[in-house]
DOLO-159368 format. One record per residue (C-alpha): x, y, z; residue in three letters; residue number from 1. Coordinates in nm, 4 decimals. Layout:
PT        c1        c2        c3  residuo  num
PT         X         Y         Z      ALA  NUM
...
***
This chain:
PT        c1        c2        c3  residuo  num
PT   12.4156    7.5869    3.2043      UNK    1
PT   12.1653    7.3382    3.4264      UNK    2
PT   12.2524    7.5208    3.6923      UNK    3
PT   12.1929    7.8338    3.5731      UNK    4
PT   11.8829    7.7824    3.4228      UNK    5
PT   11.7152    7.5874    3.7604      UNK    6
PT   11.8333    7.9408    3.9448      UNK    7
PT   11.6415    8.1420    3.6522      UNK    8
PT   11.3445    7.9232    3.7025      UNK    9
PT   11.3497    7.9764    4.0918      UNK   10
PT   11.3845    8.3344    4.0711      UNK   11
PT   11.0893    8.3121    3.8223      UNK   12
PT   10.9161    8.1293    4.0810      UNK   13
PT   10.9711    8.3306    4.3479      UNK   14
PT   10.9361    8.7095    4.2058      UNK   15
PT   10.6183    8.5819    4.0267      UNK   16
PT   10.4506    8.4650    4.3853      UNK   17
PT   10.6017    8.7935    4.5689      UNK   18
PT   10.4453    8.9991    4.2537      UNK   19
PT   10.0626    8.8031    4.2549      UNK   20
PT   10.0688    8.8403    4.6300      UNK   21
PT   10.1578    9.2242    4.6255      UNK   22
PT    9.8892    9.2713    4.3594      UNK   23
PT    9.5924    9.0621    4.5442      UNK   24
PT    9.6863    9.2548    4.8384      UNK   25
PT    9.6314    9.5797    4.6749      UNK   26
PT    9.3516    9.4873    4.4898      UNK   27
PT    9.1930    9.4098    4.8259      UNK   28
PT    9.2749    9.7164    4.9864      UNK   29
PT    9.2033    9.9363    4.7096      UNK   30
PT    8.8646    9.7774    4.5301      UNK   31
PT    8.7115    9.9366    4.2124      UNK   32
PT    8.3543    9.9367    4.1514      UNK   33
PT    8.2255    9.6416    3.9716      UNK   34
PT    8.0528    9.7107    3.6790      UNK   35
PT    7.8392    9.3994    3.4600      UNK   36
PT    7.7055    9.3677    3.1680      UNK   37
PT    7.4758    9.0451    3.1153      UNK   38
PT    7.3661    8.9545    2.7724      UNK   39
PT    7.0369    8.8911    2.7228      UNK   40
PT    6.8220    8.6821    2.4442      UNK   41
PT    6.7817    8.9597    2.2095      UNK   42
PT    7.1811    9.0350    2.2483      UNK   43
PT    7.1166    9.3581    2.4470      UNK   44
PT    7.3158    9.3836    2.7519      UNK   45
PT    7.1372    9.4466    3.1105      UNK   46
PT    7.3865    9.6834    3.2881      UNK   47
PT    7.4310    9.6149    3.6557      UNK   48
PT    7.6192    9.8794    3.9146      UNK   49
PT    7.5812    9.9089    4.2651      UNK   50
PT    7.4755   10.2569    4.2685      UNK   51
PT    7.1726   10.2693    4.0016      UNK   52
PT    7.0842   10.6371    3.9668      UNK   53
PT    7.0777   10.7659    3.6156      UNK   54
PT    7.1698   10.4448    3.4723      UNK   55
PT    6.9974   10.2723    3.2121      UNK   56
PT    6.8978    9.9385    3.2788      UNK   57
PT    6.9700    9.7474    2.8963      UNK   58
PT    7.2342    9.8531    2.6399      UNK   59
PT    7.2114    9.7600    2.3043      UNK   60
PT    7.5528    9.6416    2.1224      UNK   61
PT    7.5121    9.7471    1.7709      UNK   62
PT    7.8129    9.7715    1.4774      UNK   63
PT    8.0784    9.7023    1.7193      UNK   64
PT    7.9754    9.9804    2.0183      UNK   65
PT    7.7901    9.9876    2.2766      UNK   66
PT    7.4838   10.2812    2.2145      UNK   67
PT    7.4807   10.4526    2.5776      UNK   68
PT    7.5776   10.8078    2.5831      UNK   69
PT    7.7011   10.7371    2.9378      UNK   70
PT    7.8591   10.4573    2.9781      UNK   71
PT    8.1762   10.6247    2.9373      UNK   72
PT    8.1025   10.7768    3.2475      UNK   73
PT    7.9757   10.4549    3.4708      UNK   74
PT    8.2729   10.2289    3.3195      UNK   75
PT    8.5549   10.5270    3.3596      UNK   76
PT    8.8083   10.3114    3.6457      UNK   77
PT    8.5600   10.0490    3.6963      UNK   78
PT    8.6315    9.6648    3.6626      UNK   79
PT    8.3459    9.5837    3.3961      UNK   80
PT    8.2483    9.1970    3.3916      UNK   81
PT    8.0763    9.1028    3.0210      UNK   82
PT    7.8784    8.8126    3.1261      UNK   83
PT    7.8056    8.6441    2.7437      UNK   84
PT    7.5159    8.3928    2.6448      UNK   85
PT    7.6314    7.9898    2.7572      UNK   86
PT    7.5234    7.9911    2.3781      UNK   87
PT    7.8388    8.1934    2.2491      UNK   88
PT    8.0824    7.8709    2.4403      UNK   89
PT    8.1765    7.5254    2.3844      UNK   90
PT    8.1733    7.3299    2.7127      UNK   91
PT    8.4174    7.0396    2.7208      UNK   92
PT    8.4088    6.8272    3.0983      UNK   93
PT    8.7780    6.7225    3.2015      UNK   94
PT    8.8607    6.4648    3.4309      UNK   95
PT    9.2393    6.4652    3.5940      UNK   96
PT    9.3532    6.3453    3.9110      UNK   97
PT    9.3257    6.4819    4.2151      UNK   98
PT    9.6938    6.6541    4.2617      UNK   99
PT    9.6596    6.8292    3.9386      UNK  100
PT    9.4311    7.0695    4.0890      UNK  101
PT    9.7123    7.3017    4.1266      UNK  102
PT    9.8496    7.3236    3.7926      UNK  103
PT    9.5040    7.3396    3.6116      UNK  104
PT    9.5223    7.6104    3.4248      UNK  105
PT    9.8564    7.5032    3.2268      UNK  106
PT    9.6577    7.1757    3.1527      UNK  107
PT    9.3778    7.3527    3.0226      UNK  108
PT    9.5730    7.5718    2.8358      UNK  109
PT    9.8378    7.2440    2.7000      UNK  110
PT    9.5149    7.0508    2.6047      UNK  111
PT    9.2737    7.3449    2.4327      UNK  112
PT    9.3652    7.2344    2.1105      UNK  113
PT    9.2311    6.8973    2.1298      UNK  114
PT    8.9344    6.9608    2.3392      UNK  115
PT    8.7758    7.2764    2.1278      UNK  116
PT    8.8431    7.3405    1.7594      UNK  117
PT    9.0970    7.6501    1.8124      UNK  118
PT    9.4455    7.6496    1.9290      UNK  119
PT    9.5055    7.8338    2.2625      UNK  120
PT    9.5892    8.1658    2.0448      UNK  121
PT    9.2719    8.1599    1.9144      UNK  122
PT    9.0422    8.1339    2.1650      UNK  123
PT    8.9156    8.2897    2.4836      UNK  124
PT    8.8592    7.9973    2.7683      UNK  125
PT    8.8541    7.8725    3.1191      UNK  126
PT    8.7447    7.6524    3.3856      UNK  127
PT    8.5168    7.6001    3.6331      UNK  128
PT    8.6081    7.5531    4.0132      UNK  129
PT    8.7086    7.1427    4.0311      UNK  130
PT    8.4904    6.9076    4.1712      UNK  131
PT    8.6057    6.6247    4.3852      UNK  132
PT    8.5390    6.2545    4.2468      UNK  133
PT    8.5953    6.0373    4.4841      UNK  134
PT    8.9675    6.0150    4.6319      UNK  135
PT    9.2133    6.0143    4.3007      UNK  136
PT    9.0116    6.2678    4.0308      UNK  137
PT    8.8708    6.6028    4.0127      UNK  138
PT    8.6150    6.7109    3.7153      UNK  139
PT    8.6023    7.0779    3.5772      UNK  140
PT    8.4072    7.2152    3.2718      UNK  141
PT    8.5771    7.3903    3.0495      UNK  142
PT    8.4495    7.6874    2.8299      UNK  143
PT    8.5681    7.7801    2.5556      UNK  144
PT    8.5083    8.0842    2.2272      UNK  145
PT    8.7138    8.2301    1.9203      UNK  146
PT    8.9135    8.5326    2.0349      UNK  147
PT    8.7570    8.7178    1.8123      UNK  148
PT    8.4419    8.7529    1.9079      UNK  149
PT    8.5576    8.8036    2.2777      UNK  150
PT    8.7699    9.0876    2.1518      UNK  151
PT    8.5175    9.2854    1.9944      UNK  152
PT    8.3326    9.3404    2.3130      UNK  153
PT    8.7034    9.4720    2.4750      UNK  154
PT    8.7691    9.6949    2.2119      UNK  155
PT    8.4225    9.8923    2.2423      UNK  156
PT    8.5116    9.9369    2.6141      UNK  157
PT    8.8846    9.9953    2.6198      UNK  158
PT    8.8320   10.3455    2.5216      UNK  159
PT    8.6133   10.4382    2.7405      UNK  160
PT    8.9292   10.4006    3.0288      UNK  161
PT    8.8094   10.0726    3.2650      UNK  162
PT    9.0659    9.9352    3.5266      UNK  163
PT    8.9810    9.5397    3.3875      UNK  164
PT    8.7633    9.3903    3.1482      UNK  165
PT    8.6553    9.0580    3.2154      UNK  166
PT    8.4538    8.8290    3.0334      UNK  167
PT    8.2773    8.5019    3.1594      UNK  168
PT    7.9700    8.2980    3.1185      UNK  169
PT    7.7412    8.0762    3.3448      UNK  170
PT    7.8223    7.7173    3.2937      UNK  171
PT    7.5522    7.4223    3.1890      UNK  172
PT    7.6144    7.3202    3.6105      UNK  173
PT    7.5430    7.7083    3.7053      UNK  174
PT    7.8805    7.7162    3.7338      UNK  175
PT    8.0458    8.1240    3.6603      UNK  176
PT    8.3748    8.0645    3.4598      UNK  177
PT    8.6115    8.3506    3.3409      UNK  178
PT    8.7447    8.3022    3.0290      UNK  179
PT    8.9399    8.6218    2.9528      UNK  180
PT    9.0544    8.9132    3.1719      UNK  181
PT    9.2700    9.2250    3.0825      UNK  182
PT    9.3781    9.5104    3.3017      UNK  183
PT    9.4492    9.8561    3.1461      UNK  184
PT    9.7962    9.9903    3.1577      UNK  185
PT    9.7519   10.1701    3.4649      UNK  186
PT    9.6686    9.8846    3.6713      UNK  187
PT    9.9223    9.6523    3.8411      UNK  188
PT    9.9862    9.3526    3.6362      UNK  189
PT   10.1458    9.0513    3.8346      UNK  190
PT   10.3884    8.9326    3.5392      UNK  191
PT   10.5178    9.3344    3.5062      UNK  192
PT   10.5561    9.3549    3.8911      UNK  193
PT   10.7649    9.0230    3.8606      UNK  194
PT   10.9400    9.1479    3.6050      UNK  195
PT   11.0312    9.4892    3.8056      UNK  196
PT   11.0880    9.2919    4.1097      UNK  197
PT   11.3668    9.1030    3.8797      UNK  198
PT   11.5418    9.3724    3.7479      UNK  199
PT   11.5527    9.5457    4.0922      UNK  200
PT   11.7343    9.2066    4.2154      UNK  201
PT   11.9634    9.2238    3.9550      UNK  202
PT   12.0277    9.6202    4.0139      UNK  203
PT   12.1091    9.5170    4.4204      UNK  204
PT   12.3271    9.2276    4.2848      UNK  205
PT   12.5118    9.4517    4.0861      UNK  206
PT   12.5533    9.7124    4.3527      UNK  207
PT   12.6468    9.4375    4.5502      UNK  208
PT   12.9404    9.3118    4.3848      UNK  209
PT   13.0283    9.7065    4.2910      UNK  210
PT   13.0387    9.7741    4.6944      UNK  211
PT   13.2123    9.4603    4.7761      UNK  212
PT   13.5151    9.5327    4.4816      UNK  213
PT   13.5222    9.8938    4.6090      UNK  214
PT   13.5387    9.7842    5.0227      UNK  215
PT   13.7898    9.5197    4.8899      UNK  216
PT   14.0155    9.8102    4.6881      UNK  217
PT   13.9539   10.0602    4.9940      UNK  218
PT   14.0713    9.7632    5.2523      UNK  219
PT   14.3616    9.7473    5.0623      UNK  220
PT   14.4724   10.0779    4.9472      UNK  221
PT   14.3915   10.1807    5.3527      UNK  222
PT   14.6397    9.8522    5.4543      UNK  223
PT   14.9251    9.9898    5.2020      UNK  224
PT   14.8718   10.3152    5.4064      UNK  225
PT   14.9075   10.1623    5.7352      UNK  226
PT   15.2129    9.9464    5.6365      UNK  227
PT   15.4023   10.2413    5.4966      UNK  228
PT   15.2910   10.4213    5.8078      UNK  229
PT   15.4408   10.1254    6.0152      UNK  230
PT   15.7503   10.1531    5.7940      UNK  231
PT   15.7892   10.4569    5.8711      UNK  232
PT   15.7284   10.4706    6.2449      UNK  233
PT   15.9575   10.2066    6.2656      UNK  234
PT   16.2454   10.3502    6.0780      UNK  235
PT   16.2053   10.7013    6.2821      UNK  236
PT   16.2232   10.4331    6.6605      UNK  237
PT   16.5330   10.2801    6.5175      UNK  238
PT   16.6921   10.6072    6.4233      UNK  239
PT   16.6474   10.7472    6.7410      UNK  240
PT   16.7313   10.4776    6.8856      UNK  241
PT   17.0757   10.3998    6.7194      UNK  242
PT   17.1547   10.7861    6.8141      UNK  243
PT   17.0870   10.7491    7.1774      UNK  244
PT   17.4521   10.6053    7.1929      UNK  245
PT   17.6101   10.8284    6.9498      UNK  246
PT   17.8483   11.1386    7.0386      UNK  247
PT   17.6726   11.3842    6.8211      UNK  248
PT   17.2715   11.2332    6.8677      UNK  249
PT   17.0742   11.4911    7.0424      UNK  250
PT   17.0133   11.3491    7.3604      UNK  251
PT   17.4077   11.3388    7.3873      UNK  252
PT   17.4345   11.7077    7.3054      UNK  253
PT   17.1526   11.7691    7.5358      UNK  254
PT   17.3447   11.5833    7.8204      UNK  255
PT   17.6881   11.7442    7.7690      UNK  256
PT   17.5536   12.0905    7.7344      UNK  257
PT   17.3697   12.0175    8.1033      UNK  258
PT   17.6791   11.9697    8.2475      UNK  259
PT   17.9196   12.1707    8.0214      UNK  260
PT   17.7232   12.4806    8.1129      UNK  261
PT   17.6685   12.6537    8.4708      UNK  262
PT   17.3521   12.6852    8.5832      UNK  263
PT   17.3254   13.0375    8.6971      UNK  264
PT   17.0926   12.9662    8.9647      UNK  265
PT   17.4071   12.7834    9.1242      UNK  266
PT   17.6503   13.0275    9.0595      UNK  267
PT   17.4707   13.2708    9.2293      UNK  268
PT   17.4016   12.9923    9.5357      UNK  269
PT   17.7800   12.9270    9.5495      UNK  270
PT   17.8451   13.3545    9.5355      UNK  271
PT   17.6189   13.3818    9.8548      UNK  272
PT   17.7965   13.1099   10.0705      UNK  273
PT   18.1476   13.2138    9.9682      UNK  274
PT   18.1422   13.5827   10.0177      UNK  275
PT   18.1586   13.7363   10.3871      UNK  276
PT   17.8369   13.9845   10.4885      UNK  277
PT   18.0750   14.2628   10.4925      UNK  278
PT   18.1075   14.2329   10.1161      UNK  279
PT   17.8180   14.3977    9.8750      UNK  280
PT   17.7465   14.2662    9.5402      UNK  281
PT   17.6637   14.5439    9.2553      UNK  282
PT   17.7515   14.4218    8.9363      UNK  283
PT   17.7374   14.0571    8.8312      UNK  284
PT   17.7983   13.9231    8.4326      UNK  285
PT   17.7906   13.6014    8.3412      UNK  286
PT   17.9385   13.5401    8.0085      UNK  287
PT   17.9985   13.1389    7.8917      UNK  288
PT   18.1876   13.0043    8.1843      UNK  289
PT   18.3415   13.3180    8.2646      UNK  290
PT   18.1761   13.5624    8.5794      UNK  291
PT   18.2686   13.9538    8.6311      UNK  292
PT   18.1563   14.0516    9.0012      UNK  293
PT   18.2141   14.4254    9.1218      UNK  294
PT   18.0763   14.5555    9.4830      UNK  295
PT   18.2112   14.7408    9.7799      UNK  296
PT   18.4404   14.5099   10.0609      UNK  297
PT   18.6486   14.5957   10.3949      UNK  298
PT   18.9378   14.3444   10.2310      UNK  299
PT   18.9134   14.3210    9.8288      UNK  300
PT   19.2953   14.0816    9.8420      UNK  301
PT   19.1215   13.8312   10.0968      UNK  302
PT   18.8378   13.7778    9.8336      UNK  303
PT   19.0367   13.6179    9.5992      UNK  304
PT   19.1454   13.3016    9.7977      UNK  305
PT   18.7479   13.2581    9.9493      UNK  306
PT   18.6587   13.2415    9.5839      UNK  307
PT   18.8736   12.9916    9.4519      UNK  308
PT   18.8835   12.7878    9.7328      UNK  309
PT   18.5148   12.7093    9.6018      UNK  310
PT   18.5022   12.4152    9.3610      UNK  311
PT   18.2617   12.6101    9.1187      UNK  312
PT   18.5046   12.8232    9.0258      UNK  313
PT   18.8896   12.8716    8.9136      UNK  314
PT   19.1724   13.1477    8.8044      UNK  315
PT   18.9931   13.4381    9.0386      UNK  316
PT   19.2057   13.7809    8.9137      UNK  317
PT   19.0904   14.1292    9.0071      UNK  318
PT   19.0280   14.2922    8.6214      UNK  319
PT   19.0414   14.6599    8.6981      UNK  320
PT   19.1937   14.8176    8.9829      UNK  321
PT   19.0705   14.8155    9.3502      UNK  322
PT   18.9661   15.1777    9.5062      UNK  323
PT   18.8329   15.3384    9.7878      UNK  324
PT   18.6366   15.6684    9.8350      UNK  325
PT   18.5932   15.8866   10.0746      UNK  326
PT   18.2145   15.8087   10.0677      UNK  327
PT   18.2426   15.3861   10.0099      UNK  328
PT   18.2109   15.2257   10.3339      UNK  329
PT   18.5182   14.9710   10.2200      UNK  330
PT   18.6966   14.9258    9.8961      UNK  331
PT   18.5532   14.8828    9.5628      UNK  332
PT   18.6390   14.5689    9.3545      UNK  333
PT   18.6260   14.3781    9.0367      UNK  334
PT   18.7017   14.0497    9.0310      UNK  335
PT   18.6277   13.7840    8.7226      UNK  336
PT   18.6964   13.3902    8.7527      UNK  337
PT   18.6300   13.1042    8.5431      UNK  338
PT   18.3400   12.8801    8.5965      UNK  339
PT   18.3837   12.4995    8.6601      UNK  340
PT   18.0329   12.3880    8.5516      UNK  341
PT   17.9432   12.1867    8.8576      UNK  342
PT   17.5325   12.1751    8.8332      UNK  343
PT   17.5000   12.0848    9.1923      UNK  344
PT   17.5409   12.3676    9.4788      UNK  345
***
């Protein structure tokens, strides 16, 4: 629980400086008009804007509101500074030491109560720059005044739309302290950027972890896939692989039918060597391993030995009987023999 709450505090820490540097930087870039309002003796204010045309120079501050009929129109999405009478304050002097200059404002605000009669709810106060005393202490003057009268002067401006309302008074030293400030909702407020700024870390956290469980699911599912895949390939190798051997695989069956079957290319080779030129081929049929040949020869009988004398083919017998016409330059034959499937010429 330590633990957790020292990373809490440093996230605090560290969205709260991001957010009050973001917001300094922008309020330096992008500047509103400064508009003051210094109360005088008589409690009228003197009104004090860089461009002075049409402005009146005192306002009075009667019943709660301020009685300009313009100031709506100077103050519209100005910063407006109410500079109040030293009169209105309590001034307290602190003296700390010298490295508490940079937590000063929590020590003002932890010690309020016992340096001015209201509790830190209940007042409006600050502190002047510190002054160096000597090597180990710093002195500041605080200023202090009940809320409520600071809030009266707020609430007559807030309607008329200002970016900020600040109030502040001139110390006894001459010194200008700030004792309240509030930006309208429209402005950037440091502690609401922070808080933004936390909620979008915990939004990229969460998306975090979301794409890290999904890459982790996908990695896996995509690794079952590949496995199976694997499985598979592996199984189909050893299938073929075991069949290479086998009778019936279809390598085998490719292998037998290469030799079990003439190649016609080679019967036709073997035809051409065994025949004599006087002998004319005009019919040819190849059937299995059976061949039918018919043509025209001077000696049909003498055919029969030539062709199975060849080791391509066996059982030579003349199917249908030999003639000769008048008009045939020899006899006509028809001869069939088996085929010995020899795939070589």
């Amino acid at each position: 629980m330590s633990s957790l709450n020292s990373l809490r505090a440093i996230v605090d820490a560290w969205t709260g400086t991001v957010a009050g540097t973001l917001v300094a930087t922008l309020e330096r870039m992008v500047s509103p008009r400064v508009v003051r309002l210094v109360e005088g003796e008589t409690g009228a204010f003197a009104l004090e804007v860089a461009k002075s045309e049409n402005v009146p120079k005192e306002i009075a501050f009667e019943d709660g509101k301020f009685a300009s009929p313009n100031l709506a129109q100077i103050v519209r999405g100005s910063r407006v500074e109410i500079v109040l009478r030293p009169q209105r304050f309590l001034f307290r002097p602190l003296e700390l030491p010298a490295r508490a200059a940079d937590f000063l404002d929590g020590i003002v605000r932890a010690q309020i109560d016992r340096l001015t009669p209201w509790s830190a709810s209940e007042a409006v106060f600050g502190c002047s720059r510190p002054l160096a005393q000597g090597r180990e202490s710093i002195t500041t003057e605080i200023a202090a005044a009940p809320r409520k009268l600071a809030m009266g002067y707020v609430e007559a401006l807030s309607g008329f739309h200002p970016s900020a309302i600040a109030i502040a008074t001139d110390g006894p030293a001459g010194a200008h302290i700030k004792v309240f400030e509030q930006k309208s909702r429209g402005a950037v407020d440091p502690a609401r950027l922070s808080r933004m700024l936390q909620a979008v870390l915990v939004l990229v956290a969460v998306a975090a972890v979301i794409g890290s469980v999904a890459a982790g699911y996908l990695a896996d599912s995509l690794s079952a896939q590949e496995s199976e895949l694997d499985r598979q390939i592996t199984q189909r190798r050893a299938a073929l692989r075991g069949g290479d051997g086998g009778e019936r695989s279809p390598l085998a069956l490719l292998e037998r039918r290469k030799y079990e079957t003439a190649a016609s290319v080679i019967v036709l080779e073997s035809l051409s060597r065994i025949l004599p030129d006087h002998t004319y081929v005009t019919e040819l049929h190849l059937s299995g391993n059976k061949i039918q040949i018919g043509g025209i020869t001077r000696d049909a009988p003498s055919l029969i030995p030539l062709i199975e004398q060849s080791q391509h083919f066996t059982r030579a017998t003349f199917y249908a009987p030999t003639t000769r016409s008048s008009s045939d330059p020899g006899e006509r034959f028809h001869i069939e023999a088996q085929i010995e499937p020899r795939n070589a010429p």
